[in-house]
Gaussian input, Z-matrix of N, CA and C with variables (Angstrom, degrees):
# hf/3-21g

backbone

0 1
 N
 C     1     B1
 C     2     B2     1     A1
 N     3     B3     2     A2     1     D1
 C     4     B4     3     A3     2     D2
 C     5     B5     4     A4     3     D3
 N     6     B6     5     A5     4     D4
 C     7     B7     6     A6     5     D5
 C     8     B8     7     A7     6     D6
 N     9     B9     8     A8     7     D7
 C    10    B10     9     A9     8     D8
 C    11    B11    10    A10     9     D9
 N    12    B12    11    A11    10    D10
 C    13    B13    12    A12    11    D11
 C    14    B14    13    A13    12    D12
 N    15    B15    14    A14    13    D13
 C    16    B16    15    A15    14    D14
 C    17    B17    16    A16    15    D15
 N    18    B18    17    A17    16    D16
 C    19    B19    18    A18    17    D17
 C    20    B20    19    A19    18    D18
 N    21    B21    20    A20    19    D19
 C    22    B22    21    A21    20    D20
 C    23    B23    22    A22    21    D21
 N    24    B24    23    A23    22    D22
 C    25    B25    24    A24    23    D23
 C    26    B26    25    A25    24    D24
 N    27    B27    26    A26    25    D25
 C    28    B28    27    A27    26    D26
 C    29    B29    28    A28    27    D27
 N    30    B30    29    A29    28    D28
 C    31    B31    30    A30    29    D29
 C    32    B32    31    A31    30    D30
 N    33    B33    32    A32    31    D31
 C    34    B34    33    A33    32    D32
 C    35    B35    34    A34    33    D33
 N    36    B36    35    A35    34    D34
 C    37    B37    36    A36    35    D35
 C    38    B38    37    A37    36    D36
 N    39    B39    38    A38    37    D37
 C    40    B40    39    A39    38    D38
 C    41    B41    40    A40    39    D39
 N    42    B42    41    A41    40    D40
 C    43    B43    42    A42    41    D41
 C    44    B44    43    A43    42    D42
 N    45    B45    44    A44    43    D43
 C    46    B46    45    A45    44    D44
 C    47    B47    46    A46    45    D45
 N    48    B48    47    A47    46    D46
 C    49    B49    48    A48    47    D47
 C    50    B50    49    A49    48    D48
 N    51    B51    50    A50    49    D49
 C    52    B52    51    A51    50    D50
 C    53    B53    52    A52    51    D51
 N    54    B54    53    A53    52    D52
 C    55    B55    54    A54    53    D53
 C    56    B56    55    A55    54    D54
 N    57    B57    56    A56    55    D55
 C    58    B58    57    A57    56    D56
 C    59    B59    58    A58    57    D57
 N    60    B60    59    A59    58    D58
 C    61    B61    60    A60    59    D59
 C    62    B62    61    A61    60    D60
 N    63    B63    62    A62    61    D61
 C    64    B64    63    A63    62    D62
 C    65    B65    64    A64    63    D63
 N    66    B66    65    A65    64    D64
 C    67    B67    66    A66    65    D65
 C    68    B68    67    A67    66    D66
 N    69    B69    68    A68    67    D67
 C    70    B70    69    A69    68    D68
 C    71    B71    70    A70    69    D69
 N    72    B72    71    A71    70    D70
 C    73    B73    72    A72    71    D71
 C    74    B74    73    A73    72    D72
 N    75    B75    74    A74    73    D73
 C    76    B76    75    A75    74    D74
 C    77    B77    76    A76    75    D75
 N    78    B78    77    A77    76    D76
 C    79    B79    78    A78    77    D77
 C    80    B80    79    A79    78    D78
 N    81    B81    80    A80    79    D79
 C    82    B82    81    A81    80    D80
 C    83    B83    82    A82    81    D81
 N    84    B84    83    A83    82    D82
 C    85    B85    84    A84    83    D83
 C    86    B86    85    A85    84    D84
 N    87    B87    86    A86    85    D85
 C    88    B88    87    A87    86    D86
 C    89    B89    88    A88    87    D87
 N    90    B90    89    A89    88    D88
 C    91    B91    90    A90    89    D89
 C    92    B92    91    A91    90    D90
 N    93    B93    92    A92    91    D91
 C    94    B94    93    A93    92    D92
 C    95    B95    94    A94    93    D93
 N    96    B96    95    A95    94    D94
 C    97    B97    96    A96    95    D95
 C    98    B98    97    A97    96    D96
 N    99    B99    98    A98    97    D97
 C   100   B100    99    A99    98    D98
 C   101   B101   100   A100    99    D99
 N   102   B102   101   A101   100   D100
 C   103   B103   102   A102   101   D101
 C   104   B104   103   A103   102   D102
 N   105   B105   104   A104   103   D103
 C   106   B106   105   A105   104   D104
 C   107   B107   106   A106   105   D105
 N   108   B108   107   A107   106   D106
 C   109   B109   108   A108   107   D107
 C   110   B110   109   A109   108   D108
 N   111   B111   110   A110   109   D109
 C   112   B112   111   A111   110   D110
 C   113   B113   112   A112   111   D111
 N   114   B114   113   A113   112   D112
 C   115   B115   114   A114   113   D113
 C   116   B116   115   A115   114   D114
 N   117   B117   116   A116   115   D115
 C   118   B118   117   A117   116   D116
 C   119   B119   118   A118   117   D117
 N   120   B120   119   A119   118   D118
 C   121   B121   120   A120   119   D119
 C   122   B122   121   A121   120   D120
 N   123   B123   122   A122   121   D121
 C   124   B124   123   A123   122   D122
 C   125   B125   124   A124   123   D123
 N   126   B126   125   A125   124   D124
 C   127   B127   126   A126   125   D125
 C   128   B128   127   A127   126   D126
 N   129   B129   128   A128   127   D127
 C   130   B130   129   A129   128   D128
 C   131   B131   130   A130   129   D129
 N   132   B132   131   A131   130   D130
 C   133   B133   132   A132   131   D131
 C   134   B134   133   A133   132   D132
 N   135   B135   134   A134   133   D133
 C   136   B136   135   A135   134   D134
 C   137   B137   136   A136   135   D135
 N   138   B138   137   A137   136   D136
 C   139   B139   138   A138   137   D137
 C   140   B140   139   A139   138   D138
 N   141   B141   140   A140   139   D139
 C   142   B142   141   A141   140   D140
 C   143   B143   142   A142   141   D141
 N   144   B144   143   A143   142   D142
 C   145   B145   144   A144   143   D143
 C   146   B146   145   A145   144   D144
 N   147   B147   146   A146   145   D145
 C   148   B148   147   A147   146   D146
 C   149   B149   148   A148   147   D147
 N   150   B150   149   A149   148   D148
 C   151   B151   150   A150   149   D149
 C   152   B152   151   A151   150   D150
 N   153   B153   152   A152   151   D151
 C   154   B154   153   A153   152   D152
 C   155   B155   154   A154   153   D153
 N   156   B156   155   A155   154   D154
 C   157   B157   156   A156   155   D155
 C   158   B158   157   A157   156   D156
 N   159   B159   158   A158   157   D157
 C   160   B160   159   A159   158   D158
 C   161   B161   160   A160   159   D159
 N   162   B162   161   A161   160   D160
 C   163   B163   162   A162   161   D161
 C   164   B164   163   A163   162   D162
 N   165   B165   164   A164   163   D163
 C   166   B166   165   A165   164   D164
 C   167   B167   166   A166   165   D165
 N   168   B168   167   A167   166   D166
 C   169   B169   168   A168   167   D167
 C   170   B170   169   A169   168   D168
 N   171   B171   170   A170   169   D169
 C   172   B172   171   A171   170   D170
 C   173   B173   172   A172   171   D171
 N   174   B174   173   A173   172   D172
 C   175   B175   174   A174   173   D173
 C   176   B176   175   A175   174   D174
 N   177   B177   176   A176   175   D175
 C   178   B178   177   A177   176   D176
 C   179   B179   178   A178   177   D177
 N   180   B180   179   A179   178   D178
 C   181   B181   180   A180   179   D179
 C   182   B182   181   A181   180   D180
 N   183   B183   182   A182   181   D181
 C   184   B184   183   A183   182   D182
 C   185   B185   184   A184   183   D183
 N   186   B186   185   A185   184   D184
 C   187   B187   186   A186   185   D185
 C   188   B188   187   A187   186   D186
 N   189   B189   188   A188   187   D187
 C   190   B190   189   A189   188   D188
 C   191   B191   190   A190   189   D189
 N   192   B192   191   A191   190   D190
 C   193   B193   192   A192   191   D191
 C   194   B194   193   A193   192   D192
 N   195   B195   194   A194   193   D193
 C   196   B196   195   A195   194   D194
 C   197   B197   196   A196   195   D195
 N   198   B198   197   A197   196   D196
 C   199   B199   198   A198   197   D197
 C   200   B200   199   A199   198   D198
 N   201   B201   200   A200   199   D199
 C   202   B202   201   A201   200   D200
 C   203   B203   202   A202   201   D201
 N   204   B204   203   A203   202   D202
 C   205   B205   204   A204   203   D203
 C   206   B206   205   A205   204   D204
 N   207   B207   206   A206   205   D205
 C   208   B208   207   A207   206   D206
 C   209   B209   208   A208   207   D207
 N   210   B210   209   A209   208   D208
 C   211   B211   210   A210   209   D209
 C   212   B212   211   A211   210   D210
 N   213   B213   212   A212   211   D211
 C   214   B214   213   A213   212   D212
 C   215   B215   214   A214   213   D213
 N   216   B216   215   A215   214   D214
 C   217   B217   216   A216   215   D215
 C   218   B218   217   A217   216   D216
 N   219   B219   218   A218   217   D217
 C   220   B220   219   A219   218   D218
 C   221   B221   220   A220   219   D219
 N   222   B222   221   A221   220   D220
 C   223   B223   222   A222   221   D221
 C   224   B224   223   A223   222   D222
 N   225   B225   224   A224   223   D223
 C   226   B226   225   A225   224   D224
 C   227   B227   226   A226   225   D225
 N   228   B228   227   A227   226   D226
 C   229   B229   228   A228   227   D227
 C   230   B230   229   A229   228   D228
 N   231   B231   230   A230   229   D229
 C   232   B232   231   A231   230   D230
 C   233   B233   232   A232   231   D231
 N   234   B234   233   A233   232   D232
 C   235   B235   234   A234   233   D233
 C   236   B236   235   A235   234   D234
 N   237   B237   236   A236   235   D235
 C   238   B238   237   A237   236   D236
 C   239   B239   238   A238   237   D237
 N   240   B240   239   A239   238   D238
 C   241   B241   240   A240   239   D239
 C   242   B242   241   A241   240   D240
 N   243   B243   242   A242   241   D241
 C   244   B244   243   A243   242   D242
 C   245   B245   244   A244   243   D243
 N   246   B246   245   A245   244   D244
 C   247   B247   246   A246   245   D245
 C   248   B248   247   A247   246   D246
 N   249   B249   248   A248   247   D247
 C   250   B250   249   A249   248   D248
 C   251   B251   250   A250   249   D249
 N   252   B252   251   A251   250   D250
 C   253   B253   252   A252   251   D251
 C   254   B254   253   A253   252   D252
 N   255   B255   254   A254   253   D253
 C   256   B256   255   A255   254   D254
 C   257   B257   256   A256   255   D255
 N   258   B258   257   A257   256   D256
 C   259   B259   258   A258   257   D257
 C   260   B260   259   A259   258   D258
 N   261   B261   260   A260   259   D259
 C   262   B262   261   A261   260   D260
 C   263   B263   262   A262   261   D261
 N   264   B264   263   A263   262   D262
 C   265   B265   264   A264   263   D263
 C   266   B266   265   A265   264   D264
 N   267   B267   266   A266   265   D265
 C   268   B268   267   A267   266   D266
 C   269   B269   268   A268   267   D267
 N   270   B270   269   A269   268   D268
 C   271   B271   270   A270   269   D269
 C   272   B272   271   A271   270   D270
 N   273   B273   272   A272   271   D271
 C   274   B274   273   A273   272   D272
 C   275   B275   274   A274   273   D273
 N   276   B276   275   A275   274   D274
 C   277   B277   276   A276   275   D275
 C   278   B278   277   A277   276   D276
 N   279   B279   278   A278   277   D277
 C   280   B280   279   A279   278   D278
 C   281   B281   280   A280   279   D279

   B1=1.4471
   B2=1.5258
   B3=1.4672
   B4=1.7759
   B5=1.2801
   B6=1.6494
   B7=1.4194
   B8=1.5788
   B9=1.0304
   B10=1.6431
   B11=1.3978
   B12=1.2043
   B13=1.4659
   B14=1.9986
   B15=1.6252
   B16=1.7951
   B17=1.8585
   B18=1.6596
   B19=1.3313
   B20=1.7347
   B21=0.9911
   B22=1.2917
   B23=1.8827
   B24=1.9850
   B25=1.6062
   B26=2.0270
   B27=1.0733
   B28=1.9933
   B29=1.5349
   B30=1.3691
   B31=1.2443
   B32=1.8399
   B33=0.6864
   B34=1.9906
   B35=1.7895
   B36=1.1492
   B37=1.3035
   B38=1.7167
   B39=1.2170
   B40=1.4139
   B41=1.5084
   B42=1.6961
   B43=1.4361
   B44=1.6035
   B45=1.6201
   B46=1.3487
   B47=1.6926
   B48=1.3953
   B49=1.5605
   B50=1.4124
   B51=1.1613
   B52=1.5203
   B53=1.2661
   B54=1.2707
   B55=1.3469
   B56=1.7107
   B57=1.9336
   B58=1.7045
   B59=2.0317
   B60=1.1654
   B61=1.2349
   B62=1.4916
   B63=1.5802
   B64=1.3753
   B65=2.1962
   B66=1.2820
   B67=1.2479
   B68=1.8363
   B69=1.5700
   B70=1.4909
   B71=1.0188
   B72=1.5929
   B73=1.0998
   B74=1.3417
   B75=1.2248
   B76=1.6161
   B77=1.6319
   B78=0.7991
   B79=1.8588
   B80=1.5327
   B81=1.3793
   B82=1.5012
   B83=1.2621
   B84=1.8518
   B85=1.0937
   B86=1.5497
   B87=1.5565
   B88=0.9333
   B89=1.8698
   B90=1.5765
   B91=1.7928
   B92=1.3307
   B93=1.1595
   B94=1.6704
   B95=1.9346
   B96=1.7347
   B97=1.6377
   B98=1.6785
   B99=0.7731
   B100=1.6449
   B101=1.5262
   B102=1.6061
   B103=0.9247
   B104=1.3779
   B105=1.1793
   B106=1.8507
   B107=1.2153
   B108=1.1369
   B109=1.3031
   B110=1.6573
   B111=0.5382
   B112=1.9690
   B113=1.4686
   B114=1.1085
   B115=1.4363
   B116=1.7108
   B117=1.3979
   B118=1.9503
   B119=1.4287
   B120=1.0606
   B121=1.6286
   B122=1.1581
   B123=1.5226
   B124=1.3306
   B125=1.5348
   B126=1.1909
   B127=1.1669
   B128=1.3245
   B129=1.3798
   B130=1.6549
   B131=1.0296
   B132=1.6417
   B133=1.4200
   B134=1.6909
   B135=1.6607
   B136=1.6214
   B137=1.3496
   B138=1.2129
   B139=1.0072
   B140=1.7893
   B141=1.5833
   B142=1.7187
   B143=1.3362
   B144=1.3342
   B145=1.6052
   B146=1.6262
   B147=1.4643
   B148=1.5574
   B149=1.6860
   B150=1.1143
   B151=1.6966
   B152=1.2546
   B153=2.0102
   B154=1.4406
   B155=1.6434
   B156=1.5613
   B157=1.6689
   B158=1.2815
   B159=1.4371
   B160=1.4986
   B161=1.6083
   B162=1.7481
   B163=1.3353
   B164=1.8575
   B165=0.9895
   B166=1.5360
   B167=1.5344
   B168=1.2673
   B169=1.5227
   B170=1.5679
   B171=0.8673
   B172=1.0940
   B173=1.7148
   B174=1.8570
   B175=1.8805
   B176=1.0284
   B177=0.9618
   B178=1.6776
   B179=1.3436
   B180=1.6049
   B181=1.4432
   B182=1.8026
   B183=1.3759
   B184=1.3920
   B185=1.2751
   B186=1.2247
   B187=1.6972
   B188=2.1022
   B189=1.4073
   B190=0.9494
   B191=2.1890
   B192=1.1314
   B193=1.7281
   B194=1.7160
   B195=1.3064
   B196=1.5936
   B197=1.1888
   B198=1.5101
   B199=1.6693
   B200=1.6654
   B201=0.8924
   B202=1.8455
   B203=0.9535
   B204=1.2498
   B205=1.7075
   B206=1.7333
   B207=1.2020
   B208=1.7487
   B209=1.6535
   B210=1.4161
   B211=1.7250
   B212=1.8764
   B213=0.9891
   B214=1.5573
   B215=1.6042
   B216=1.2677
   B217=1.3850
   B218=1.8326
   B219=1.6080
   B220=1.8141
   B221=1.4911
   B222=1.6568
   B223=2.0433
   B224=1.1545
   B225=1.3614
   B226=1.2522
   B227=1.5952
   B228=1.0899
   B229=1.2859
   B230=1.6593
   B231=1.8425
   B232=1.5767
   B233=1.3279
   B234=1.7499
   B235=1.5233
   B236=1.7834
   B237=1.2317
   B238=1.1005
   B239=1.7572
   B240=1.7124
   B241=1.2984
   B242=1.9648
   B243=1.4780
   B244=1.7646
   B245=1.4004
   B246=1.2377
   B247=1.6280
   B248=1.3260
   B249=1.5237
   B250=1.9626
   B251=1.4741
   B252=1.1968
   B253=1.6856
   B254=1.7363
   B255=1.5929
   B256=1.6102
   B257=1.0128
   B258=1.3450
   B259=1.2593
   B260=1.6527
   B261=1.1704
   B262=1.6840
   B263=1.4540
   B264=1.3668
   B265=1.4715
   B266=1.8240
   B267=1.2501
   B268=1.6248
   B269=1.4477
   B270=1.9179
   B271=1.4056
   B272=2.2113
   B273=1.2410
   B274=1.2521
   B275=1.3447
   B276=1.2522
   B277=1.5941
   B278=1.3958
   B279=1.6547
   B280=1.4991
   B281=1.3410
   A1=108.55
   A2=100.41
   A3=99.60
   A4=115.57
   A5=135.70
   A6=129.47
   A7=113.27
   A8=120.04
   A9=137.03
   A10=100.77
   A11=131.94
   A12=120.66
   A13=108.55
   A14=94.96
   A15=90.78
   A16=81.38
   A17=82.87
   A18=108.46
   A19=126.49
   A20=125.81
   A21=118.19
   A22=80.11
   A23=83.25
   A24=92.36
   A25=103.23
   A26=93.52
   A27=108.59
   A28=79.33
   A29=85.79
   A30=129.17
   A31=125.48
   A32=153.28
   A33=179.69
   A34=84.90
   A35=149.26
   A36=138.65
   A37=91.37
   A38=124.48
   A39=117.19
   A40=99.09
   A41=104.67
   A42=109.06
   A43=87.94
   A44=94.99
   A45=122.66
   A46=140.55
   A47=94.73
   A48=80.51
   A49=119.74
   A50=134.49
   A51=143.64
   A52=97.76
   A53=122.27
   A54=128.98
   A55=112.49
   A56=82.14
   A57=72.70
   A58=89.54
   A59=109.67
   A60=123.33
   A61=111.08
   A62=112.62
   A63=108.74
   A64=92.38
   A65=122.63
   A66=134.94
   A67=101.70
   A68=94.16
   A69=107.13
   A70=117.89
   A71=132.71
   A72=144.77
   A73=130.15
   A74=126.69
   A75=126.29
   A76=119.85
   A77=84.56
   A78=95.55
   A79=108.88
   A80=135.90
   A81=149.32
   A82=94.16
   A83=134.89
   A84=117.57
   A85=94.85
   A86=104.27
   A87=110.96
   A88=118.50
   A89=118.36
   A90=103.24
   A91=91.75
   A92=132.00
   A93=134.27
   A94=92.61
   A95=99.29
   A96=106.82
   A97=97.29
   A98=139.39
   A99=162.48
   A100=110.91
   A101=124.07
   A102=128.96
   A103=136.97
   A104=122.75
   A105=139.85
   A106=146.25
   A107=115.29
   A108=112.63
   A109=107.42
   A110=130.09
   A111=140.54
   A112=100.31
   A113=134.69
   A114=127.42
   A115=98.19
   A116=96.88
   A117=111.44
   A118=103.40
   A119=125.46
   A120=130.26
   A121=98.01
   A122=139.66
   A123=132.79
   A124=99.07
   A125=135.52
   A126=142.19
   A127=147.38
   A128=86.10
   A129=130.73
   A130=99.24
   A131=152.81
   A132=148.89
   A133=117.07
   A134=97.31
   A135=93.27
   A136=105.82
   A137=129.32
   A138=117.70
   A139=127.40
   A140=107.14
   A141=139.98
   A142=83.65
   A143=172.95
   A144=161.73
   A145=84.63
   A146=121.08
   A147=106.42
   A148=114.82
   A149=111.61
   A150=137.61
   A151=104.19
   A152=105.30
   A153=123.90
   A154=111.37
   A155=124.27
   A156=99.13
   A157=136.63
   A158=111.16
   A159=105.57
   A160=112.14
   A161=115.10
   A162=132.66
   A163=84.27
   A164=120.86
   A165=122.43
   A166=120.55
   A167=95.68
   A168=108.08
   A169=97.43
   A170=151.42
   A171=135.77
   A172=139.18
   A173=87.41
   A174=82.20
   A175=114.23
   A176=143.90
   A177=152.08
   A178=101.59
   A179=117.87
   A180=98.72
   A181=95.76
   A182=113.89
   A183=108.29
   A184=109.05
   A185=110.39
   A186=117.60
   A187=121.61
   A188=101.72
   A189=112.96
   A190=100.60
   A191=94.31
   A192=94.06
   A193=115.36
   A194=103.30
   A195=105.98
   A196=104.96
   A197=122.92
   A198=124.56
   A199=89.63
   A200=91.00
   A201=114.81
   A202=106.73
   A203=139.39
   A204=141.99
   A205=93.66
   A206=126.05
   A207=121.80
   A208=96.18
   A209=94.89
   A210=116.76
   A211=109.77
   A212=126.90
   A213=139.32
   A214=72.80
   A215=154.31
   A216=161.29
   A217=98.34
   A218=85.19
   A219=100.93
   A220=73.06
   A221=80.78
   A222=105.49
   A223=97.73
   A224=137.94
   A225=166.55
   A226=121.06
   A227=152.07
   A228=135.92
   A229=109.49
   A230=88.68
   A231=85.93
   A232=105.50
   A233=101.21
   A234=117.11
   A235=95.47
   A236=110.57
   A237=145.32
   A238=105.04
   A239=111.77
   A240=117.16
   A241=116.21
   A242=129.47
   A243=109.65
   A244=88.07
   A245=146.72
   A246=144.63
   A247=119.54
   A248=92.44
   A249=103.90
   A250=98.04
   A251=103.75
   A252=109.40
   A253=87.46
   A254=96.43
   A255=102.72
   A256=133.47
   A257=147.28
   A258=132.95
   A259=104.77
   A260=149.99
   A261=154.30
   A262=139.21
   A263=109.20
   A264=87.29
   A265=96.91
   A266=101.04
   A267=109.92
   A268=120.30
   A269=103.41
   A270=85.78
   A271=83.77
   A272=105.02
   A273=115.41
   A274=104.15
   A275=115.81
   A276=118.40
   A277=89.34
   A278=95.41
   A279=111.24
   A280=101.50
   D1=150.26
   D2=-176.20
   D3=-79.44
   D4=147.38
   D5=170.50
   D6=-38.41
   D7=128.82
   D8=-177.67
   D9=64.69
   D10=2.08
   D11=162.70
   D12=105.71
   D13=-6.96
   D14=-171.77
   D15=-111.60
   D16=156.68
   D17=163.49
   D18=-145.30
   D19=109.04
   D20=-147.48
   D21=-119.32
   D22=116.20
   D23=170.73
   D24=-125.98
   D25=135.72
   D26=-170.21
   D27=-108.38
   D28=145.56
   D29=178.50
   D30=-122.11
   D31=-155.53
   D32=-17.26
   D33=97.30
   D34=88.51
   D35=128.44
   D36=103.63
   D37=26.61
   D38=172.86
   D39=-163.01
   D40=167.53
   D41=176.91
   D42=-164.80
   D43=120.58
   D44=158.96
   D45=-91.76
   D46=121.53
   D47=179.67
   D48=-117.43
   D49=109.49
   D50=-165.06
   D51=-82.30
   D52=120.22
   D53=159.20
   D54=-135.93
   D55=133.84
   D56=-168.32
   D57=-146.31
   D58=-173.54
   D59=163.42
   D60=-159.98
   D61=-148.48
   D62=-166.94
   D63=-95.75
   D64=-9.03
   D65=-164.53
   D66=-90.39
   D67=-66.69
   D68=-177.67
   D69=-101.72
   D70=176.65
   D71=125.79
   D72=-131.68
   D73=162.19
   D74=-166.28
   D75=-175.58
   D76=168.32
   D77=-172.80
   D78=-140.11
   D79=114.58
   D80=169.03
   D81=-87.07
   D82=129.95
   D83=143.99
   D84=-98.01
   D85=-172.34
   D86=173.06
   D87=-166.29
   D88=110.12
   D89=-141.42
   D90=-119.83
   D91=171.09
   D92=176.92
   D93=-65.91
   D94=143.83
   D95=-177.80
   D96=-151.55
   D97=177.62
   D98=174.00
   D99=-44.47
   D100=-29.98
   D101=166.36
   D102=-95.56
   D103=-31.21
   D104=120.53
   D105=-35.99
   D106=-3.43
   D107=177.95
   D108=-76.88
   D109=-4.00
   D110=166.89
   D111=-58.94
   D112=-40.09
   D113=-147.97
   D114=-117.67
   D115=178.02
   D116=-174.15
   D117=-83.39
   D118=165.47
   D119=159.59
   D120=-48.66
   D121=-42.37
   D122=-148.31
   D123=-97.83
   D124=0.96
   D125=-178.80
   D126=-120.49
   D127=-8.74
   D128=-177.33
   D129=-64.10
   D130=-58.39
   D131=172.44
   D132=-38.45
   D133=-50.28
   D134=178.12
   D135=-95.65
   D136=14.03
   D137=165.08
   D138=-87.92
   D139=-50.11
   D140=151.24
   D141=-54.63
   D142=-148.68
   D143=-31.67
   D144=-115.11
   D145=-61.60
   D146=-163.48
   D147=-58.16
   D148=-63.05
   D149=164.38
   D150=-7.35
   D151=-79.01
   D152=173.07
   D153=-43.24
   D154=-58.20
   D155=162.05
   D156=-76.29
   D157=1.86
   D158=176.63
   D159=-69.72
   D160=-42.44
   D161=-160.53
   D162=-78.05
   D163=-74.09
   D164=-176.89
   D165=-17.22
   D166=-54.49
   D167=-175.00
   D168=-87.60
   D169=-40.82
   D170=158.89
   D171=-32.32
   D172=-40.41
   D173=164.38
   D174=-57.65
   D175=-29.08
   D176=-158.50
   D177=45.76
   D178=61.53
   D179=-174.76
   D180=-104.23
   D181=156.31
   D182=-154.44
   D183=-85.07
   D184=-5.56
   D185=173.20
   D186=-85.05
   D187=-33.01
   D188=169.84
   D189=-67.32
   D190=-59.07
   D191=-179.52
   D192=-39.40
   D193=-49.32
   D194=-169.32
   D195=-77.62
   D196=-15.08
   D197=-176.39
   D198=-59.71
   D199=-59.14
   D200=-161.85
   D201=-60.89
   D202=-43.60
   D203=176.11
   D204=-67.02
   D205=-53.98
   D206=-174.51
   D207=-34.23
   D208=-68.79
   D209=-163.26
   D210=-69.02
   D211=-14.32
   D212=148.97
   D213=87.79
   D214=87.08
   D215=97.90
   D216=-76.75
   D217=138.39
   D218=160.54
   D219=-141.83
   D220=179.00
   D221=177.18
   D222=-160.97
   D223=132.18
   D224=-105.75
   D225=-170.66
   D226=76.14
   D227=-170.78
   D228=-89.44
   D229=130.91
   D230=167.98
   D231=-109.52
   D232=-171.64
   D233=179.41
   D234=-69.28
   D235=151.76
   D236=161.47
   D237=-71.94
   D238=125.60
   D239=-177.69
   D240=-27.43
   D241=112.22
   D242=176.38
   D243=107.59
   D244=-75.04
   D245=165.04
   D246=-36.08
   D247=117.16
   D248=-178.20
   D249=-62.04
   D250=175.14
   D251=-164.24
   D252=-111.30
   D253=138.01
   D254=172.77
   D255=-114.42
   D256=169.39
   D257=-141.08
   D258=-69.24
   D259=175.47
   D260=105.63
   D261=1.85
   D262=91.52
   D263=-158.47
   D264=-79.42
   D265=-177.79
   D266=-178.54
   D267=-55.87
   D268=-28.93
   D269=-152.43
   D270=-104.47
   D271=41.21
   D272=170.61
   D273=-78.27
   D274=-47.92
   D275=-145.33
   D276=-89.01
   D277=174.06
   D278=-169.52
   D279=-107.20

């Protein structure tokens, strides 16, 4: 098993992330789409992973929240390197 349980293997036009433990297992792909094309092959994961929770958490829909509170994920956006940092939005907090 990989240290902390993730393993993030890139590929030719894909990027996998294996995450598993002795409970779960799973597989994230993650491939260039309409909203990525901004970023490198090599960047495309944190790029598609941040994005995907920024918009998520943003619905503030209350079912998505409590999923996430069960499973102890929050997501947080910061400033981008040069960008003052801005206030917190609501659905930051826990």
């Amino acid at each position: 098993m990989a240290e902390y349980g993730l393993t993030v293997k890139p590929s030719d036009g894909m990027t996998r992330i294996h995450a598993t433990c002795e409970h779960q297992s799973g597989l994230i792909y993650m491939v260039p789409a309409e909203r990525s094309w901004v970023c490198s092959n090599e960047l495309l994961p944190a790029h598609a992973l941040a994005g995907f929770f920024r918009e998520l958490t943003a619905l503030q829909d209350p079912q998505v929240r409590e999923l996430m509170r069960q499973w102890g994920i929050y997501y947080r956006q910061l400033p981008l390197e040069g960008e003052p940092p801005s206030k917190p939005e609501a659905a930051d907090s826990r």
